[in-house]
TORTI-204991 format. One record per residue: y, z, x of N, C-alpha, C, CB in turn; residue in one letter; residue number from 1. Coordinates in steps of 0.02 Angstrom, whole numbers. Glycine has a CB too. Layout:
TORTI-204991
(site (Y, Z, X), (Y, Z, X), (Y, Z, X), (Y, Z, X), "A", NUM)
...
This chain:
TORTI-204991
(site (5048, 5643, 4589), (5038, 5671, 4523), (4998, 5621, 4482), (5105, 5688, 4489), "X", 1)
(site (4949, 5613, 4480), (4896, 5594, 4437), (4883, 5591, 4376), (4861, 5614, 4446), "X", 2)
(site (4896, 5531, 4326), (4908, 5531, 4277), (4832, 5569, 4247), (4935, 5462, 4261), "X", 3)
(site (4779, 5586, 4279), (4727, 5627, 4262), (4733, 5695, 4267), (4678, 5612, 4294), "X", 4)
(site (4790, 5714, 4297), (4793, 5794, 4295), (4853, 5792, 4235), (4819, 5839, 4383), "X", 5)
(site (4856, 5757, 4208), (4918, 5781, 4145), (4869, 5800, 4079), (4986, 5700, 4119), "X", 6)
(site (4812, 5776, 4059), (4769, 5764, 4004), (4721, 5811, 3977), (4735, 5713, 4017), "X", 7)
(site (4722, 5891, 4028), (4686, 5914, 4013), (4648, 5903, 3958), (4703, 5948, 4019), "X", 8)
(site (4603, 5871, 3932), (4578, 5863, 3872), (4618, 5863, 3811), (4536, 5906, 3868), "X", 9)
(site (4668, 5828, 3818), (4708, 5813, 3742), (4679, 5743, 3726), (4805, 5809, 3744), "X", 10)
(site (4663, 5749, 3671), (4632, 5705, 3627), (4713, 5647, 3613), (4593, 5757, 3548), "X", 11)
(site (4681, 5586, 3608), (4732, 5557, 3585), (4742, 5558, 3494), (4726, 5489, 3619), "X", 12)
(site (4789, 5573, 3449), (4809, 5592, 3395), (4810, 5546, 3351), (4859, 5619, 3398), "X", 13)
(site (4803, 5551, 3299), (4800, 5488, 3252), (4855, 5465, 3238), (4772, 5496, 3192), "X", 14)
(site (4922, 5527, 3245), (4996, 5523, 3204), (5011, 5514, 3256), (5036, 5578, 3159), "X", 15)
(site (5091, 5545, 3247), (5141, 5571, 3291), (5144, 5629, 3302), (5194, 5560, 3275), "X", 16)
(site (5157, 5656, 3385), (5168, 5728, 3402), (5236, 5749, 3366), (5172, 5739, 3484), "X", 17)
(site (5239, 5788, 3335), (5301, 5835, 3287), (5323, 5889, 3301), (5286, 5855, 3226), "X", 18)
(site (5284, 5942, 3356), (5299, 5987, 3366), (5302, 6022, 3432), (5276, 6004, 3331), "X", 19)
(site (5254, 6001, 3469), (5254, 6008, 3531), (5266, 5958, 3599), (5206, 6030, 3531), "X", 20)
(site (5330, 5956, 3604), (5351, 5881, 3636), (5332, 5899, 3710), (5445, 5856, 3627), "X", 21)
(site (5324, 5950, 3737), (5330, 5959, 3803), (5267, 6011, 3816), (5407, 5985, 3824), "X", 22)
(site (5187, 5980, 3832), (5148, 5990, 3849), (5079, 5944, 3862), (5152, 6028, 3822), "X", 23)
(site (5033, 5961, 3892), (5000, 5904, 3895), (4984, 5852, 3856), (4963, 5916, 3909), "X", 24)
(site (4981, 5795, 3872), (4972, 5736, 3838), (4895, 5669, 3845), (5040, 5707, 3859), "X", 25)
(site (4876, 5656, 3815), (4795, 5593, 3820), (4816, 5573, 3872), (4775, 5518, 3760), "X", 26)
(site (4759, 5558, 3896), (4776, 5492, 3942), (4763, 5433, 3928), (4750, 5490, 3997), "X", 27)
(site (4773, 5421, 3867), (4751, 5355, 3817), (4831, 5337, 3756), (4659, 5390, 3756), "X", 28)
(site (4833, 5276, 3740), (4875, 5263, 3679), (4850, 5208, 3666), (4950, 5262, 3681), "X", 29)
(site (4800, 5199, 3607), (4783, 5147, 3566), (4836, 5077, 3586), (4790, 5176, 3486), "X", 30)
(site (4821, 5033, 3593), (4839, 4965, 3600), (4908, 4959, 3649), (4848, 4933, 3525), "X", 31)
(site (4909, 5028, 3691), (4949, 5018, 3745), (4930, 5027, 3809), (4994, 5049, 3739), "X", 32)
(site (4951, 4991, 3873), (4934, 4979, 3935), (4954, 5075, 3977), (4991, 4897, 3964), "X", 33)
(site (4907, 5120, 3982), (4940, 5186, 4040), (4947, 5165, 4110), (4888, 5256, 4048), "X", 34)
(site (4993, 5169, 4143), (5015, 5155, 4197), (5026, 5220, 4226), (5068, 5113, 4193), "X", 35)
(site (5031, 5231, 4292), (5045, 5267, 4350), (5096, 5268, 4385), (5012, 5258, 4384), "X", 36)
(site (5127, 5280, 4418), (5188, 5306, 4444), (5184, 5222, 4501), (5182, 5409, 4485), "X", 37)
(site (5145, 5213, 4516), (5127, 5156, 4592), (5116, 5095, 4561), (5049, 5173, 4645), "X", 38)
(site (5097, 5103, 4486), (5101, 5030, 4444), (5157, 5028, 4399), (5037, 5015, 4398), "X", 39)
(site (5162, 5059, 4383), (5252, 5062, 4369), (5317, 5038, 4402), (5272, 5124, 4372), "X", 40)
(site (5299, 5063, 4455), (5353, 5030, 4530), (5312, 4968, 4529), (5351, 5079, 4629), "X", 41)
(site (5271, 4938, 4540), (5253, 4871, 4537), (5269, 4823, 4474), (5188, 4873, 4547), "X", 42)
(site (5268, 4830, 4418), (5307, 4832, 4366), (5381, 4800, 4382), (5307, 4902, 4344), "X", 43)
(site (5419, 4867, 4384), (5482, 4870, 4384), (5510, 4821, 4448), (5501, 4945, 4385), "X", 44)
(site (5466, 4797, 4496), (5490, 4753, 4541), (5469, 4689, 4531), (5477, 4771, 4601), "X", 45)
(site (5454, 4676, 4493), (5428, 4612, 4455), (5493, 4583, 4414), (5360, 4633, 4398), "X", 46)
(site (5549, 4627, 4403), (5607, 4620, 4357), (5618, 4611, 4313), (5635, 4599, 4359), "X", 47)
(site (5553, 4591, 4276), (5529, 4557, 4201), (5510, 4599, 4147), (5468, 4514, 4207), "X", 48)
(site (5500, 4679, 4180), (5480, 4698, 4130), (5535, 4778, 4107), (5398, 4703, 4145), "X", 49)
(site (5572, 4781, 4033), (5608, 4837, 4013), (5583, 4892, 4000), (5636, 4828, 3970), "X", 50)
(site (5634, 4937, 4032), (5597, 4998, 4071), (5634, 5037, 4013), (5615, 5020, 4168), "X", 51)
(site (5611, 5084, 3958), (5636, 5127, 3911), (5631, 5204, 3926), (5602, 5111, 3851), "X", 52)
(site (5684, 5212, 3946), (5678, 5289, 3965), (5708, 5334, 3888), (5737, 5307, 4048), "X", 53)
(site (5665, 5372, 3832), (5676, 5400, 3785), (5704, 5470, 3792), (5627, 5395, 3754), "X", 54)
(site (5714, 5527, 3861), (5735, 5573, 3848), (5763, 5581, 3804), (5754, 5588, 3877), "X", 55)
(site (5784, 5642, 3759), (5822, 5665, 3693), (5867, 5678, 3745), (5796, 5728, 3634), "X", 56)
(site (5959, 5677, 3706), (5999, 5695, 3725), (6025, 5730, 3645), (6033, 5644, 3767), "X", 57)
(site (6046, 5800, 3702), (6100, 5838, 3664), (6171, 5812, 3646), (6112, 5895, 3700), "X", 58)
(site (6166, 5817, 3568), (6232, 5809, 3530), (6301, 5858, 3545), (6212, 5820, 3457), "X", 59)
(site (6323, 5809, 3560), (6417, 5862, 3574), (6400, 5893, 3514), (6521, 5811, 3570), "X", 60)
(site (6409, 5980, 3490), (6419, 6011, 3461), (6475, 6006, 3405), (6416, 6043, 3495), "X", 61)
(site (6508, 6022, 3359), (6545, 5989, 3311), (6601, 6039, 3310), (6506, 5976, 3241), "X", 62)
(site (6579, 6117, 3322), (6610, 6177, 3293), (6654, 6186, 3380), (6540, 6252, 3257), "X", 63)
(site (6645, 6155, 3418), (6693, 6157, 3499), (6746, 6192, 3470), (6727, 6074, 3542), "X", 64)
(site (6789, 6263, 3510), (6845, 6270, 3509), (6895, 6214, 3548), (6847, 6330, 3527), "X", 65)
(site (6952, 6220, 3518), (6987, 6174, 3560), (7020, 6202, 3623), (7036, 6141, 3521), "X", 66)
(site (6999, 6116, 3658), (7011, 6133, 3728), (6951, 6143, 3764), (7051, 6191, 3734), "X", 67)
(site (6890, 6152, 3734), (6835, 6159, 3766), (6796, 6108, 3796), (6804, 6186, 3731), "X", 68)
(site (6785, 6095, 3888), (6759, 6046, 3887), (6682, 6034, 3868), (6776, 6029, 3937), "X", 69)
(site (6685, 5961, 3855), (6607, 5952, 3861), (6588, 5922, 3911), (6575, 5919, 3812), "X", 70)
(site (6528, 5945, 3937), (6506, 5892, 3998), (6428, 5873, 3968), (6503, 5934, 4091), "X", 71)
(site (6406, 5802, 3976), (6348, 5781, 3957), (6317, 5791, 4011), (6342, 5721, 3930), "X", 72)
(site (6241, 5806, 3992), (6188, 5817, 4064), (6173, 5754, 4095), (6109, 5851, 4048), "X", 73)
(site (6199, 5728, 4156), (6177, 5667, 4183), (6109, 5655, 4170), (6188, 5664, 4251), "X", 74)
(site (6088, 5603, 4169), (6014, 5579, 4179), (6005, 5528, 4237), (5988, 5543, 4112), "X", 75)
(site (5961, 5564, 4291), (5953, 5531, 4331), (5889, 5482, 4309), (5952, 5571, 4388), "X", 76)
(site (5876, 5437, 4329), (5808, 5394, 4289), (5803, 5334, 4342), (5827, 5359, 4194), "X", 77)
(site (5761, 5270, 4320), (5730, 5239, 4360), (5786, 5170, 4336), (5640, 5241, 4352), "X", 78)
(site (5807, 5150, 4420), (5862, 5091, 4418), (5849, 5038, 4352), (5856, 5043, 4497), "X", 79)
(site (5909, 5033, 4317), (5901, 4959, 4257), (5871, 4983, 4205), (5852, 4887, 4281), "X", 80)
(site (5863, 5057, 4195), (5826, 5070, 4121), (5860, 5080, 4067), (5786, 5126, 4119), "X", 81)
(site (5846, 5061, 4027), (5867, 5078, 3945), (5878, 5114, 3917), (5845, 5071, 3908), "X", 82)
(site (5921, 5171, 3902), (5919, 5252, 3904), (5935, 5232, 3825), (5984, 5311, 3963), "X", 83)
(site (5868, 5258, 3763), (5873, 5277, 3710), (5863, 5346, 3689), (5844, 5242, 3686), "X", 84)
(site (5906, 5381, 3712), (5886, 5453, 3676), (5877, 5459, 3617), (5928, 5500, 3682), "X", 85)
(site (5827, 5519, 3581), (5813, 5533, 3540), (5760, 5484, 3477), (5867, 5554, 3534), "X", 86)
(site (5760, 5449, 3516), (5683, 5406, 3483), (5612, 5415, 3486), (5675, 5347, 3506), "X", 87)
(site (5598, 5469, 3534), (5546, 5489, 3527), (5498, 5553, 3475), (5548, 5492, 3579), "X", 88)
(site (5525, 5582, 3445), (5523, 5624, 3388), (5486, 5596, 3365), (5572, 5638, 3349), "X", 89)
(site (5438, 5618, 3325), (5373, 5598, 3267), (5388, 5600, 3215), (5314, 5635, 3261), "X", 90)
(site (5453, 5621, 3194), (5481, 5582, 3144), (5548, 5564, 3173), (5483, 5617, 3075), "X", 91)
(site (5575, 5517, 3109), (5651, 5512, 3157), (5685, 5476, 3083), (5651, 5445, 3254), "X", 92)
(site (5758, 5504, 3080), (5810, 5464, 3029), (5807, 5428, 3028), (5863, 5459, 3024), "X", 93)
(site (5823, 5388, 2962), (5831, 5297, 2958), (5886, 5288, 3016), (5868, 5257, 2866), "X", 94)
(site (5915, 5329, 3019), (5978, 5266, 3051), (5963, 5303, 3153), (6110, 5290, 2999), "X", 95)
(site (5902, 5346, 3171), (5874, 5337, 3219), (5828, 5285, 3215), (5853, 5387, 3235), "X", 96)
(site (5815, 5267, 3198), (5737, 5212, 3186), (5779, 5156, 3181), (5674, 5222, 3104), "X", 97)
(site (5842, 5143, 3136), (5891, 5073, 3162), (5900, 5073, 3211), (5953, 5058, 3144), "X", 98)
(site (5949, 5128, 3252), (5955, 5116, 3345), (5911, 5119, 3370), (5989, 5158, 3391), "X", 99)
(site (5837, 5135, 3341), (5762, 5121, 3405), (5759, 5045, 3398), (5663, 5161, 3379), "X", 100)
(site (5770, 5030, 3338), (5748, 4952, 3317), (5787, 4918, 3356), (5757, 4926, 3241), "X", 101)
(site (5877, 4903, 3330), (5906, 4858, 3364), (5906, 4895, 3442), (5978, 4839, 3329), "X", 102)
(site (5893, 4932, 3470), (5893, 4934, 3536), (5848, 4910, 3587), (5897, 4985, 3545), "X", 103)
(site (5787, 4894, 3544), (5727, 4869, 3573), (5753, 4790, 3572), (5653, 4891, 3527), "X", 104)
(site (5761, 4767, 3533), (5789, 4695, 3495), (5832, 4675, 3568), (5851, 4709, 3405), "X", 105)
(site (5889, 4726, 3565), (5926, 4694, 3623), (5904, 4689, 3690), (5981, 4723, 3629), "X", 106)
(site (5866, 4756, 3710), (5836, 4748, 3775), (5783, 4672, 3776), (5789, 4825, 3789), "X", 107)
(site (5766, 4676, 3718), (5704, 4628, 3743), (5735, 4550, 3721), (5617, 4650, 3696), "X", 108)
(site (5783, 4556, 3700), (5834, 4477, 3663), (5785, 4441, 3612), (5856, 4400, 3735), "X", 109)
(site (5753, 4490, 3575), (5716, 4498, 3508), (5633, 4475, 3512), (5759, 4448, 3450), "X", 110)
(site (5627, 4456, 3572), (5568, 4426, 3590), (5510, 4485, 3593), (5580, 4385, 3659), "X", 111)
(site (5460, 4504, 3562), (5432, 4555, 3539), (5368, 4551, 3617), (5405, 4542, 3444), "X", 112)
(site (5350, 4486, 3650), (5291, 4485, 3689), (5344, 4500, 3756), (5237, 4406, 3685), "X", 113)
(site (5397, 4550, 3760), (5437, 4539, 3831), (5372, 4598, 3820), (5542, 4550, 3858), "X", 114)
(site (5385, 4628, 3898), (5332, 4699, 3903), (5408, 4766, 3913), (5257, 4692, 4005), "X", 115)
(site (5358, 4809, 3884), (5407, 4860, 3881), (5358, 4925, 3932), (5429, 4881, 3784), "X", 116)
(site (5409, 4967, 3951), (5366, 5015, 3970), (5422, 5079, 3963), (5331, 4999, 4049), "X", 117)
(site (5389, 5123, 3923), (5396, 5185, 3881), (5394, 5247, 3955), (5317, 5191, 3809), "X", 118)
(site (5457, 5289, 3942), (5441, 5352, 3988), (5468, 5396, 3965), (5459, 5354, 4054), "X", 119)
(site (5499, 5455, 3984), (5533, 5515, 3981), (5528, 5568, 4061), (5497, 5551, 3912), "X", 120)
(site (5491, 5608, 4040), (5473, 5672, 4085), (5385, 5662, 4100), (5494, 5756, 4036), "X", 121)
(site (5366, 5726, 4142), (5299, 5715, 4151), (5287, 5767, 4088), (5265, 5730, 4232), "X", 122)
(site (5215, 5754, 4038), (5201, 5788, 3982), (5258, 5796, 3951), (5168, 5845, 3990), "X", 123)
(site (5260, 5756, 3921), (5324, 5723, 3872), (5287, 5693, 3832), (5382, 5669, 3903), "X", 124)
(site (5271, 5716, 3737), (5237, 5678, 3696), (5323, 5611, 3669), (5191, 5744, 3622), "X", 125)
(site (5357, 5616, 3692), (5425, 5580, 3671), (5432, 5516, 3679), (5477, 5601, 3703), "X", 126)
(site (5394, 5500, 3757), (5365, 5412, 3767), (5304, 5411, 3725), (5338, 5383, 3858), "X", 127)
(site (5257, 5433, 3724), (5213, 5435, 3696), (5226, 5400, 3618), (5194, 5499, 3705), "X", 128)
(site (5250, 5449, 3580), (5279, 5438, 3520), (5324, 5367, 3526), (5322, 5503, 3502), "X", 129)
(site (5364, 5369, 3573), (5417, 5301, 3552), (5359, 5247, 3578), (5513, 5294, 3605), "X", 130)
(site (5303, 5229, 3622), (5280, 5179, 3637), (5239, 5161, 3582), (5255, 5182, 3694), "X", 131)
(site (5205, 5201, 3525), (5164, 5207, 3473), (5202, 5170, 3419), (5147, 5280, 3457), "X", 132)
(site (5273, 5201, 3424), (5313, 5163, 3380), (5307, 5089, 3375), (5375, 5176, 3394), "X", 133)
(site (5353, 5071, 3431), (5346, 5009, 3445), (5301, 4974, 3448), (5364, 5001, 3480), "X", 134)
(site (5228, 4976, 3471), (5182, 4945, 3444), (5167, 4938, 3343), (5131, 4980, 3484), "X", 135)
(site (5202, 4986, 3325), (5186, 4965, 3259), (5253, 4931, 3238), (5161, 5026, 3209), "X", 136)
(site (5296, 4916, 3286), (5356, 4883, 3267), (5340, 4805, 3279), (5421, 4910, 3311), "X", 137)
(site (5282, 4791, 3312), (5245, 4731, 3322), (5259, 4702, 3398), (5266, 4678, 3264), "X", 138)
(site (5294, 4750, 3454), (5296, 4738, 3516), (5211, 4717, 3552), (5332, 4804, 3546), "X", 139)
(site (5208, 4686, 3588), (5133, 4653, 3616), (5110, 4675, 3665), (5129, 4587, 3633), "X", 140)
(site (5174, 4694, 3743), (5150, 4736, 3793), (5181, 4789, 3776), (5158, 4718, 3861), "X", 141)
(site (5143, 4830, 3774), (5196, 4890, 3780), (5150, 4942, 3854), (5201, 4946, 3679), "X", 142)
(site (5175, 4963, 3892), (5132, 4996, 3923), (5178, 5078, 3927), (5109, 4953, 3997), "X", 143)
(site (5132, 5119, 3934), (5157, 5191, 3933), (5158, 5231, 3992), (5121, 5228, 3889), "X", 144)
(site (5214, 5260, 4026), (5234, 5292, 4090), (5212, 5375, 4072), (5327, 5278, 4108), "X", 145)
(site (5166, 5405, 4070), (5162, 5481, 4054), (5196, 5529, 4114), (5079, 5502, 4044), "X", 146)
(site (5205, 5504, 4152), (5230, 5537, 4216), (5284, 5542, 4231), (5213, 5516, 4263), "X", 147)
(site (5322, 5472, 4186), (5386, 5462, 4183), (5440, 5484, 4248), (5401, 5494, 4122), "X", 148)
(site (5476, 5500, 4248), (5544, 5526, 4302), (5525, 5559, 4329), (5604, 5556, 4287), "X", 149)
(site (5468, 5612, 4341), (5442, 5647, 4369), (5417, 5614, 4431), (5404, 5675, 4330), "X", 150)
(site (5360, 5585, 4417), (5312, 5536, 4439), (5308, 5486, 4470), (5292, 5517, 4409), "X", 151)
(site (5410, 5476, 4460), (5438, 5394, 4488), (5460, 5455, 4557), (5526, 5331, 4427), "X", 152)
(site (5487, 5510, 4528), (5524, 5520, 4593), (5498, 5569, 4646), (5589, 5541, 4577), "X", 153)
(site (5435, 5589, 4606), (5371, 5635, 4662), (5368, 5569, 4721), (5261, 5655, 4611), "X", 154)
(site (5348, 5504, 4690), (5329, 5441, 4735), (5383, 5416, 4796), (5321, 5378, 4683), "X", 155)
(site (5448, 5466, 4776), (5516, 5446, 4807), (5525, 5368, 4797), (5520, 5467, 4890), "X", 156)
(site (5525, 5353, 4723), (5535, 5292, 4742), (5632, 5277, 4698), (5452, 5238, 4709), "X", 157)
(site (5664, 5214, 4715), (5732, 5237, 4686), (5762, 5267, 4639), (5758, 5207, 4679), "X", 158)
(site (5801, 5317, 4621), (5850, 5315, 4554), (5893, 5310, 4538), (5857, 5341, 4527), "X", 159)
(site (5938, 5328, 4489), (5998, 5297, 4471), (6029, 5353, 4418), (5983, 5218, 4438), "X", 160)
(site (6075, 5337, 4392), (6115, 5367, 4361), (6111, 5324, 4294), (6178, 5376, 4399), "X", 161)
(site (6100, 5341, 4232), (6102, 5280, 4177), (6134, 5332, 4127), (6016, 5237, 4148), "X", 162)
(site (6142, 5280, 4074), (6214, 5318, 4026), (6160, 5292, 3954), (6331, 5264, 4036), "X", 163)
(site (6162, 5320, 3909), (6120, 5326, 3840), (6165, 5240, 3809), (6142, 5428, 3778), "X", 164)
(site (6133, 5209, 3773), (6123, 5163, 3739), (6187, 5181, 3692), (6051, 5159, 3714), "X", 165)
(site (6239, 5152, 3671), (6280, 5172, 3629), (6259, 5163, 3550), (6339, 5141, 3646), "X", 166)
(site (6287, 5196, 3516), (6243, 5206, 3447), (6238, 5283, 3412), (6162, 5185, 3467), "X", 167)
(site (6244, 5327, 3468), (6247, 5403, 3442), (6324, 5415, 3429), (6215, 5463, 3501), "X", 168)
């Protein structure tokens, strides 16, 4: 899967995607590194560099009858990643944009030049958006996975089971 067949001609955006999170995406992000599914795994075996997987996760509902279970949707994702749900939104609450902040902070032990690399799904504007962020959060590598979980695991390369960042 070819990070050139995701781009049909989407222009890269000046903002943030807001509305359409799940369709094609640039194959470009201003002052960030695009990576491929085969440099990614090269990456990630290097051990050095934090792997941010942004899928959104659904909120336990509030109005549950009682007694009703909940089950959260596992996320399968790429071994040792950082599961921040819901940071990728083109906009996002102050107190989402605190858990993007201190979560980045901790993965990276505040050091802004660690390298980060941004994913989700394949055509997912959600890494997109959170890697954009963080570069204006003053991160230095940031490189962007558009292929994300898709892309890691078309390649069959390992996964894992990871649990969301506590904070929601």
């Amino acid at each position: 899967m070819p990070v050139a067949a995701l781009a049909q001609g989407v222009a890269e955006p000046e903002d943030y995607e807001t509305q359409h999170y799940r369709g094609p995406v640039p194959l470009t992000l201003s002052g960030a590194t695009v990576v491929d599914a085969r440099a990614a795994f090269a990456l990630w075996k290097t051990g050095r560099v934090v792997f941010v997987d942004v899928l959104p996760r659904a909120p336990k509902p509030d109005n549950l009858p009682e007694g009703t279970i909940w089950r959260e949707q596992p996320r399968v994702s790429i071994p040792g990643a950082v599961w921040l749900p819901n940071v990728g939104y083109g906009k996002l609450a102050a107190v989402t944009e605190t858990y993007f902040r201190n979560g980045l902070d901790a993965a990276t032990d505040g050091d802004v030049s660690r390298p980060l690399v941004f994913f989700c799904l394949s055509e997912c504007w959600m890494s997109w958006n959170a890697a954009k962020r963080a570069l204006e959060y003053g991160y230095e590598r940031v490189f962007w996975f558009p292929e994300g979980t898709d892309g890691w695991a078309f390649e069959d390369f390992p996964t894992a089971m990871i649990e969301p960042v506590e904070g929601y």
